[in-house]
Biotite code that builds the C-alpha atoms (Angstrom):
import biotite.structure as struc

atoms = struc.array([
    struc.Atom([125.668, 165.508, 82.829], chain_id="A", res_id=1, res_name="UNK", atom_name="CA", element="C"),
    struc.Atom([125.765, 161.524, 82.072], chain_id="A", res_id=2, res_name="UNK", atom_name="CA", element="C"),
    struc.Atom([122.123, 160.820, 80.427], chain_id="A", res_id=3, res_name="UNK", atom_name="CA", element="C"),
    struc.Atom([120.740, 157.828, 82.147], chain_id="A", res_id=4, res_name="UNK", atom_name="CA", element="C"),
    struc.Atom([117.690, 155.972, 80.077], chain_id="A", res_id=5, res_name="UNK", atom_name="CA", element="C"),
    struc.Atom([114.209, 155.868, 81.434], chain_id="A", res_id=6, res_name="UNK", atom_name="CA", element="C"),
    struc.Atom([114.199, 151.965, 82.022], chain_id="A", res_id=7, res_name="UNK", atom_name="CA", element="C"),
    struc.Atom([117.627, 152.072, 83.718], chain_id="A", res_id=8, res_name="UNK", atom_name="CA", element="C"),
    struc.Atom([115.777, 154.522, 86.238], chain_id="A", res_id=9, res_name="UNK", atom_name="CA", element="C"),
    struc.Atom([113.111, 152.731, 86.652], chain_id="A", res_id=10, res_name="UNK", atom_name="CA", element="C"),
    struc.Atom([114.895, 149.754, 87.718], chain_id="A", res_id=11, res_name="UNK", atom_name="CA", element="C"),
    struc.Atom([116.776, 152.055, 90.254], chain_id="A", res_id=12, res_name="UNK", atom_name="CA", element="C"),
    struc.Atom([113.277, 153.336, 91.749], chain_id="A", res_id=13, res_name="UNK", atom_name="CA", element="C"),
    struc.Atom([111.574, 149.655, 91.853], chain_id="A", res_id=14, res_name="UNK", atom_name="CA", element="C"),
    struc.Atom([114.469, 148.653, 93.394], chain_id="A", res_id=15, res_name="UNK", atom_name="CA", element="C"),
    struc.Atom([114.793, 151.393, 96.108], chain_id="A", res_id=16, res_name="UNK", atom_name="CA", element="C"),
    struc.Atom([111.035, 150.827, 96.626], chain_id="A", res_id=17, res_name="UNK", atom_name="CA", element="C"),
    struc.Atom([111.409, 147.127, 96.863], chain_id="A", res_id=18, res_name="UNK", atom_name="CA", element="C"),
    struc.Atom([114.542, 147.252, 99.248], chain_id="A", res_id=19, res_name="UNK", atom_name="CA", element="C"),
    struc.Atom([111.804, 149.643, 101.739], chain_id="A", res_id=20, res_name="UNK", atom_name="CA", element="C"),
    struc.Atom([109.314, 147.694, 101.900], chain_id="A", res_id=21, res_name="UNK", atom_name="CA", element="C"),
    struc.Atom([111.141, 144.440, 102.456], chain_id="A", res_id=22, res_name="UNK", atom_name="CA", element="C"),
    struc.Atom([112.786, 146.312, 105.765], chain_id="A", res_id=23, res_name="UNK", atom_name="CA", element="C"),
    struc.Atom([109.246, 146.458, 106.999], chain_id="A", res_id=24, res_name="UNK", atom_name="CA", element="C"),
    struc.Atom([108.523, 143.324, 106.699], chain_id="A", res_id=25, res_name="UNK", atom_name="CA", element="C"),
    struc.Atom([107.843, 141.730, 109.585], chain_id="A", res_id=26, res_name="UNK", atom_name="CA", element="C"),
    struc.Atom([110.281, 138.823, 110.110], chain_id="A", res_id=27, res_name="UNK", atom_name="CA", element="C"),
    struc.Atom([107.856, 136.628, 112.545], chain_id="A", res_id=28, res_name="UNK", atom_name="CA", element="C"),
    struc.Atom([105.772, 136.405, 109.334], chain_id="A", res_id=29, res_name="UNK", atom_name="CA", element="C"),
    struc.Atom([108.219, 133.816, 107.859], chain_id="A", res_id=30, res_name="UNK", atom_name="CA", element="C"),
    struc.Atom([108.257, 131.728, 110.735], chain_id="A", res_id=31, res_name="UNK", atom_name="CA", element="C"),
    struc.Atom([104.686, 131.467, 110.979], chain_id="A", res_id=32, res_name="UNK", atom_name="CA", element="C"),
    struc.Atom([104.377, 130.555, 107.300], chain_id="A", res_id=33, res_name="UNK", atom_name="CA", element="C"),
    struc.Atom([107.582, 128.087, 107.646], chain_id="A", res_id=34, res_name="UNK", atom_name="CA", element="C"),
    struc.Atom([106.053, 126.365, 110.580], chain_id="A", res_id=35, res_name="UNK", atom_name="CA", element="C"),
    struc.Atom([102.576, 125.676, 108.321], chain_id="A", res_id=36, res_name="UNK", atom_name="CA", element="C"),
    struc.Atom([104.599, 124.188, 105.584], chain_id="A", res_id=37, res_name="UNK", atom_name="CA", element="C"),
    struc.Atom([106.469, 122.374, 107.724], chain_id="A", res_id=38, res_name="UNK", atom_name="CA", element="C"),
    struc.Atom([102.993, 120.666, 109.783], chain_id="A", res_id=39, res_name="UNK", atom_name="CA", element="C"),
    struc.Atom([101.438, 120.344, 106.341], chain_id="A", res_id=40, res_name="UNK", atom_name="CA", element="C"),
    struc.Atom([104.570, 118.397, 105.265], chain_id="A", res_id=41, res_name="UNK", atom_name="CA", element="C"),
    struc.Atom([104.889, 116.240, 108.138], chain_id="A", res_id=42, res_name="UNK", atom_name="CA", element="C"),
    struc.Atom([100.386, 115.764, 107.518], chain_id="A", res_id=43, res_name="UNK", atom_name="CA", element="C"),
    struc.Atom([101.412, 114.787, 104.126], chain_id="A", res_id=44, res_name="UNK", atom_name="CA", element="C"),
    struc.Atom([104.666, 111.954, 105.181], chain_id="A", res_id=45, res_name="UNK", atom_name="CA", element="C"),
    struc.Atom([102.406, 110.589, 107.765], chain_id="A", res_id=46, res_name="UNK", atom_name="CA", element="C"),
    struc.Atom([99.791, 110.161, 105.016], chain_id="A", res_id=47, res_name="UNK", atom_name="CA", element="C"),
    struc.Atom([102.224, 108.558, 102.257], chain_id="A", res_id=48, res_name="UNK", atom_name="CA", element="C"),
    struc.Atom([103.504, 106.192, 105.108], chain_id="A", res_id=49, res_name="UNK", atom_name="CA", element="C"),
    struc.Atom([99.761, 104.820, 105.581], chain_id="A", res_id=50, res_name="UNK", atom_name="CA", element="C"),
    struc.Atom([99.370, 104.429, 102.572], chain_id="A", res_id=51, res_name="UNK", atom_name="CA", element="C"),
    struc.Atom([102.248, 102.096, 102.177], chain_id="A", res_id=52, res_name="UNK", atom_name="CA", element="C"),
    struc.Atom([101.394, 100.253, 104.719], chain_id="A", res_id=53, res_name="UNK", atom_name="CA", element="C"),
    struc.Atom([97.607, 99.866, 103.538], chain_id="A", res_id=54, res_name="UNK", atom_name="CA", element="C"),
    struc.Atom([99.129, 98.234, 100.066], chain_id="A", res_id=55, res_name="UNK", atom_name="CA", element="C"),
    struc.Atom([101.987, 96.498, 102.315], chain_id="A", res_id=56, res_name="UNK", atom_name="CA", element="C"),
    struc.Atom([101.431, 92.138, 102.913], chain_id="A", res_id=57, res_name="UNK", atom_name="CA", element="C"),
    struc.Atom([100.881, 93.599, 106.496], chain_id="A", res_id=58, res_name="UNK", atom_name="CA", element="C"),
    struc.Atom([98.308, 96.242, 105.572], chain_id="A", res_id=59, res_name="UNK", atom_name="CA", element="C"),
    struc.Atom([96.258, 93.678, 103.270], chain_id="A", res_id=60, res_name="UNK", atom_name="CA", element="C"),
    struc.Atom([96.488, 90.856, 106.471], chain_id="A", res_id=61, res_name="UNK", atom_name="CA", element="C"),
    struc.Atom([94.692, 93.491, 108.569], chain_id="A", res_id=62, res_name="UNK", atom_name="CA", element="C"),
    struc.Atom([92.279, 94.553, 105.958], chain_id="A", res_id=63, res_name="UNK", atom_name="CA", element="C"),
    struc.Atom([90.958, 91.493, 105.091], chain_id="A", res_id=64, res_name="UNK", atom_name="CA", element="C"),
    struc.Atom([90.917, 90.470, 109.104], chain_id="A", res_id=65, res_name="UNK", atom_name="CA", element="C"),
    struc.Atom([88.874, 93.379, 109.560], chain_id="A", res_id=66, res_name="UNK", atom_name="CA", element="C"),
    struc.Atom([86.315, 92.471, 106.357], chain_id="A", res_id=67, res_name="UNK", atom_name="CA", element="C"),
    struc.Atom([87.429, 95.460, 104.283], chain_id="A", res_id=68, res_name="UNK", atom_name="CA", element="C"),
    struc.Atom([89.171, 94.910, 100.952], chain_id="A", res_id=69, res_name="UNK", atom_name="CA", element="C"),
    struc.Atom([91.637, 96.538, 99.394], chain_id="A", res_id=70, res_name="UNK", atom_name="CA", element="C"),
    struc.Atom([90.975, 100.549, 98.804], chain_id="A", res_id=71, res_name="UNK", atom_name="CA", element="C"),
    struc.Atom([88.922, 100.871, 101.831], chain_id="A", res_id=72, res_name="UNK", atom_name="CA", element="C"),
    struc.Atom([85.987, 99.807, 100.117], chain_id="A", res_id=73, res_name="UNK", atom_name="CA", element="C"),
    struc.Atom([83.598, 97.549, 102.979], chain_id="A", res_id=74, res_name="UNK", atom_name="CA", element="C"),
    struc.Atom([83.389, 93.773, 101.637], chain_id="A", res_id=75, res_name="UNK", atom_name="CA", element="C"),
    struc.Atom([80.672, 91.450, 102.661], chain_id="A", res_id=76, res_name="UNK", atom_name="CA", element="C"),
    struc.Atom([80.620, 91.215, 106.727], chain_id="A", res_id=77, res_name="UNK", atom_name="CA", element="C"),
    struc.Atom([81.287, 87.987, 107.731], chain_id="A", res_id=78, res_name="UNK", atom_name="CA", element="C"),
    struc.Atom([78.735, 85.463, 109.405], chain_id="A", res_id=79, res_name="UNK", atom_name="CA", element="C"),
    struc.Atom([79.551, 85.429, 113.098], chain_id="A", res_id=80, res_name="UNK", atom_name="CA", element="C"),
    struc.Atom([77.594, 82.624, 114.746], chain_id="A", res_id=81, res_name="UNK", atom_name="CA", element="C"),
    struc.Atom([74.708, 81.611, 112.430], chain_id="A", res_id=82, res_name="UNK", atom_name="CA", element="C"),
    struc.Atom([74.667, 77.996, 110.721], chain_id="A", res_id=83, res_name="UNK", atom_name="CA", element="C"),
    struc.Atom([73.625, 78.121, 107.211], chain_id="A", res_id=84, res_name="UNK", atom_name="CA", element="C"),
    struc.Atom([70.167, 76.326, 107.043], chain_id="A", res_id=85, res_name="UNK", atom_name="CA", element="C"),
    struc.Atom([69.831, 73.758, 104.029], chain_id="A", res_id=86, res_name="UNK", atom_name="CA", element="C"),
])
């Protein structure tokens, strides 16, 4: 009889135990969690790309045509229609 150690069985058991429960996994369980990833991804581009834009030439041009300044922060609204009296 060929002695095998403890740990060397052990590994052979958490193994056998491992390869079970991974054929009852439930494939559709990937998908669903690759799918989230991916929309949180895609959430995440979109954001980046705005970003640029914001702190693009373009970005700033609308911004300031707006009355916002850079970093979304509200400057002073401008006077529409009211002289300044002297």
């Amino acid at each position: 009889m060929s002695a095998v150690s403890d740990s060397d069985l052990q590994h052979l058991v958490n193994r056998i135990n491992l390869e079970k429960r991974f054929a009852e996994v439930d494939p559709s369980t990937f998908d669903k969690g690759h799918q989230r990833l991916k929309k949180a991804l895609d959430v995440g581009k979109t954001m980046n790309d705005a970003i640029k834009f914001a702190n693009s030439p373009a970005g700033n041009l609308l911004a300031s045509q707006l009355g916002l300044s850079k970093h979304g922060k509200h400057a002073k609204p401008p006077k529409v229609g009211k002289k300044d009296k002297k």
